[in-house]
Structure formats: C-alpha cells, structure tokens
C-alpha positions as CSV (number, residue, x, y, z in Angstrom):
1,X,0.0,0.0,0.0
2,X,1.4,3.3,-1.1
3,X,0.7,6.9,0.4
4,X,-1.6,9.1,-1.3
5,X,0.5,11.8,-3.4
6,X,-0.5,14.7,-0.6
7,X,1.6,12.2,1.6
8,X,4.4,12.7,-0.3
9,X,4.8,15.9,-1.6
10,X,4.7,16.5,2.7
11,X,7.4,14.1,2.7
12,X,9.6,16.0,0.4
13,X,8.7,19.3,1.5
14,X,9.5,18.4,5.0
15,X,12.8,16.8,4.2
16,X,13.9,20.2,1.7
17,X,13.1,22.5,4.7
18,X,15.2,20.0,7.3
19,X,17.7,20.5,4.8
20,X,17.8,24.4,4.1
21,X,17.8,24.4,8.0
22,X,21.0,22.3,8.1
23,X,23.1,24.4,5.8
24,X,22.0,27.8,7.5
25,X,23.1,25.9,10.6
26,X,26.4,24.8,9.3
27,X,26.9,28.6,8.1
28,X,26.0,30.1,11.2
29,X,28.7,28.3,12.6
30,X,31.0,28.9,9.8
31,X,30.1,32.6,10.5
32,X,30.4,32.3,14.1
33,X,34.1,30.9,13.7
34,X,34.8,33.6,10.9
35,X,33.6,36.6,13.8
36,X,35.7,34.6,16.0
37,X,38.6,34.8,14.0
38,X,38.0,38.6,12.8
39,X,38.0,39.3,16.6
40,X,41.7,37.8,17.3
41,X,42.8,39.6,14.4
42,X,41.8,43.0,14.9
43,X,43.4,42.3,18.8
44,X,46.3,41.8,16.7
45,X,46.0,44.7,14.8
46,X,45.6,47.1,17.9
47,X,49.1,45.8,19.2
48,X,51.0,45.8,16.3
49,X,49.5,49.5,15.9
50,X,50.8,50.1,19.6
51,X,54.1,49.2,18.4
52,X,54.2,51.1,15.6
53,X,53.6,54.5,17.3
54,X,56.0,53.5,19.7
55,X,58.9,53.0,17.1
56,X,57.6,56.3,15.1
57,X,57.8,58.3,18.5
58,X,61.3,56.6,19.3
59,X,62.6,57.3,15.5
60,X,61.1,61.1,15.5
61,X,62.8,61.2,18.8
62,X,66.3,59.8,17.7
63,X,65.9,62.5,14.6
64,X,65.4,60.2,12.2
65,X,63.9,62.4,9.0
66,X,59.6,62.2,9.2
67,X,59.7,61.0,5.4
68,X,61.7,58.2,6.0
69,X,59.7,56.8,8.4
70,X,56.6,57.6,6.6
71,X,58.5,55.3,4.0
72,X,59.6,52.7,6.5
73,X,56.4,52.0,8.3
74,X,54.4,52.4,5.1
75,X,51.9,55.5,6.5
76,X,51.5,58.8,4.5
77,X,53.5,61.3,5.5
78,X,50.4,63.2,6.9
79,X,48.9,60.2,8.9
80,X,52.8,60.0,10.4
81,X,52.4,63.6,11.3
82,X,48.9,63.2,12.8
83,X,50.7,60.3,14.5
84,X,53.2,62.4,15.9
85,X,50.7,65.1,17.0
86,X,49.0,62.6,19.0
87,X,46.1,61.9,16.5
88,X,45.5,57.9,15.8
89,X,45.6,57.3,12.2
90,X,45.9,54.5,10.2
C-alpha cells in the first residue's frame, strides 16, 4: 500500500526544509568561527599598531627624518604627522 501523493509531496517538502535548515546551521557556525577569528585579528592589529607608534615616536625622537619613516612604516607622511601630533591614524 502506497501513500496518497499529498503524503508525499509533505514528505519532500519536509525533508527540503530540514535541509535548508541544516546548511543555515552549518553557516552560522562557519560565520560564528569567521567573527571569532575577525576578533583575534583586529586584537592583533591594535598591538602591532601600539608598536608602531611606539617605534615612530622613538625614530622622531632619535631624529630620524619624518619622510623616512613615513617610508619605512608604510603610512602617509600626513597620517605619520597626525601620529606624531598625538592623532591615531591608520
């Protein structure tokens, strides 16, 4: 004895909805882990930027010339100065 086609079409609309719900739960983990890592990195970040300013403000200090170590640390000479100023720039 088969089930009546209303049985089925429950069937599969039951088992594509289990399944849509299964991928947003495997990327809501995947998302979770990616926020996760995000948050390490920008930790990270904040330090290394920490040390930067440190070895600008020791270089300006030691007289080495504001260009070169707006070449040497990558910035713009004006985020360097604004760095120097007291101003956080990137």
């Amino acid at each position: 004895m088969s089930d009546p086609e209303e049985v089925l079409q429950l069937r599969a609309s039951r088992a594509e909805v289990e399944g849509i719900k299964k991928e947003l739960e495997a990327a809501r983990t995947r998302q979770a882990e990616l926020e996760e890592k995000i948050n390490g990195l920008l930790a990270k970040q904040r330090e290394a930027r920490k040390k930067r300013r440190t070895a600008v403000l020791a270089a300006d200090a030691a007289g080495v010339p504001r260009l070169r170590i707006s070449k040497e640390v990558g910035m713009q000479r004006s985020n360097v100065y604004k760095l120097l100023e007291g101003e956080d720039s990137d």
